[in-house]
C-alpha positions, 0 to 999 in steps of 0.5 A, a space after each residue: 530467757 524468751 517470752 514463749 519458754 517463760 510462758 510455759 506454766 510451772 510450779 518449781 520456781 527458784 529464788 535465785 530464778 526469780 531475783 534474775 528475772 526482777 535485775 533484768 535491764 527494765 526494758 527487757 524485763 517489760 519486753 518479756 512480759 508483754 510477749 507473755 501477756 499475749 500468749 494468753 490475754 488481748 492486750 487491751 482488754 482489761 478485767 473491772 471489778 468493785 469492791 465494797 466493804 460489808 463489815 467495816 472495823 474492829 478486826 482482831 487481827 494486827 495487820 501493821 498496814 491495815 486501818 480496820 485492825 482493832 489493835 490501832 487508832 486510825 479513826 475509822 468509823 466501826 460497821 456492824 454488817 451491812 444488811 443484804 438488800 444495801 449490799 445488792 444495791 451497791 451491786 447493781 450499781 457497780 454493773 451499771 457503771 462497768 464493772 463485771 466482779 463484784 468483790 466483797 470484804 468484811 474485817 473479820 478474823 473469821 466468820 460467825 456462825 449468825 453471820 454466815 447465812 447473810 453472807 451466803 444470801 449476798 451471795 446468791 443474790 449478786 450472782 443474780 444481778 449477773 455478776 461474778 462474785 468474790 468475798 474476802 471473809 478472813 480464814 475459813 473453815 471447810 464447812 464455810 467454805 463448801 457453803 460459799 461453793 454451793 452458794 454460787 462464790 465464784 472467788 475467794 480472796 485471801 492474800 499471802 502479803 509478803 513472803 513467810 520469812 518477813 510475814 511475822 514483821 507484819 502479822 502475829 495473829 495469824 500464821 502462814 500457815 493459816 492462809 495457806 490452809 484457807 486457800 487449800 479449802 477454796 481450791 479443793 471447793 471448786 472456788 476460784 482464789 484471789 491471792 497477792 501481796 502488798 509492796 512497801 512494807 520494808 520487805 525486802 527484793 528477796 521478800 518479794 520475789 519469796 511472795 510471788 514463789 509462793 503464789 506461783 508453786 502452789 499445785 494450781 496457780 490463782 486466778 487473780 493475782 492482786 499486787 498491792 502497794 501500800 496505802 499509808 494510813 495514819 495511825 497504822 505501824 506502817 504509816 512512815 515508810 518509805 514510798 516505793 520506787 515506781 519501777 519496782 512496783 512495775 517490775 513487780 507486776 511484769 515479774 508476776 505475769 511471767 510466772 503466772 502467765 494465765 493469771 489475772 494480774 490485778 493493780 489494786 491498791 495504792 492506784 490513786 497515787 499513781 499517775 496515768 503513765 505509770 497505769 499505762 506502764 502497768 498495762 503493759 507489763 501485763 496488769 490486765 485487772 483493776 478495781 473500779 469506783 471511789 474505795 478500796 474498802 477504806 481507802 481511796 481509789 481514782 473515780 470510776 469515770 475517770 478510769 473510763 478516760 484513761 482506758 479511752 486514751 490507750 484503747 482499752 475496753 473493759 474485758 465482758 463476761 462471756 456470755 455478753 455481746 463485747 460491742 453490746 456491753 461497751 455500748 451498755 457501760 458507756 450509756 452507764 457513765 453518762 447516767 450515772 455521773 451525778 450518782 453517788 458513786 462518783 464526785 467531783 475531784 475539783 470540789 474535793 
């Protein structure tokens, strides 16, 4: 299959289309999925986001990888919800160091109605810092969701995790089915959708080829794409399995970009167990989205300004929001970087 007729955008994928793309020679398979990446992106540019935990804890549901689920004793400290002005805050300073999507998670099952009006005011009030905005709030009703449309949401994150034959090893509390309707009430608001997947859970090649078929045969395919691996956290069900195969993780991202070629393909979680050339390696196999600064969440991530010297090394630039001037704002971050190194949003990793 070429790199031009893979990218044209469809919907009607097949299992056994996608496992031949996943048993190519590996250097076909990137070959092919950087000639896609280039129909539709540049190449070294690279979307920069930061995620900050607004509700930490004690969510009902029984995701086996999770170290907020409540079911599990990983020593996670519980939050209540962060107050408005602490997570705006939090905002302006992730702008300050580079990052143009500013994501925000609460472990919840779904929404409280005494919660909401706080949820909408972080809202309102990052995309007045000129921020893009996402929220991951667990399942939403339509109301909830029409609300975060009109409060100016500009994604929803809501991942599928794994295929719907393996989801119910991983999650009882809530169904496939759930998630899919959640993500039917973001795109009918006008939301943009963050969805993917975790690696390293025991799936399966099928499992994960069943995950990105799901994501790719939706009527619109979502416009960021987060492949996951798995964070091990003590405590969790999870906690002993096996480490994925670098390659595989990478023929996971190339696989993704081929079948949503104007996706953002996102390297998320588990980046802080990788070294510099496996990232190069997912750069090049078309991840052209990351998330910026020290967690996930929960769990650790590599430090904004060193994330900055990699991109250096390989020539890549943080991707700007249209209406900033490129040369202005990598001028902007830059300055950024030398102020804030001594901030709390960086440390140093010889004294840790």
């Amino acid at each position: 299959m070429s790199a031009t007729a893979a990218s044209v955008t469809r919907h009607d994928w097949s299992l056994a289309e996608v496992k031949a793309l996943f048993e190519q020679p590996f250097n076909d398979l990137i070959f092919q999925a950087q000639g896609v990446h280039r129909q539709h992106f540049d190449a070294n540019r690279v979307q920069v986001s930061t995620l900050l935990s607004i509700k930490t804890g004690a969510c009902p549901e029984d995701c086996k990888y999770c170290p907020q689920s409540g079911h599990y004793n990983t020593g996670l400290d519980k939050e209540k919800l962060m107050e408005v002005q602490k997570v705006l805050e939090a905002a302006a300073e992730a702008k300050a160091i580079g990052s143009t999507r500013f994501c925000m998670g609460a472990a919840w099952k779904h929404p409280s109605a005494k919660d909401m009006p706080y949820v909408l005011k972080m809202v309102e009030g990052v995309k007045a810092l000129g921020l893009e905005t996402c929220m991951t709030l667990g399942k939403l009703d339509q109301e909830q969701t029409k609300a975060l449309a009109a409060a100016g949401l500009d994604y929803y994150n809501h991942n599928l995790d794994t295929s719907p034959e393996f989801y119910g090893n991983i999650i009882t509390t809530r169904t496939y089915a759930d998630r899919l309707e959640t993500l039917s009430y973001v795109r009918e608001s006008g939301m943009k959708i963050c969805s993917g997947g975790i690696l390293g859970m025991g799936e399966s090649l099928n499992d994960r080829a069943g995950l990105l078929i799901q994501l790719a045969n939706l009527p619109e395919h979502p416009e960021s794409v987060p492949i996951n691996m798995l964070v091990k956290v003590k405590g969790t069900p999870l906690a002993e399995e096996q480490d994925v195969d670098p390659f595989d993780f990478i023929r996971m991202l190339a696989v993704a970009r081929i079948m949503m070629p104007k996706s953002h393909v996102r390297l998320s979680a588990g980046r802080e167990q990788m070294n510099e050339q496996m990232q190069a390696l997912a750069f090049l196999a078309g991840a052209n989205s990351i998330f910026y600064g020290e967690k996930l969440l929960t769990t650790g991530n590599p430090q904004a300004d060193k994330d900055m010297l990699l991109f250096k090394r390989l020539g890549i630039q943080p991707e700007a929001r249209e209406e900033h001037d490129d040369e202005v704002h990598q001028a902007a971050i830059e300055q950024a970087l030398v102020e804030q190194r001594d901030s709390k949003l960086f440390y140093d990793a010889a004294s840790a």
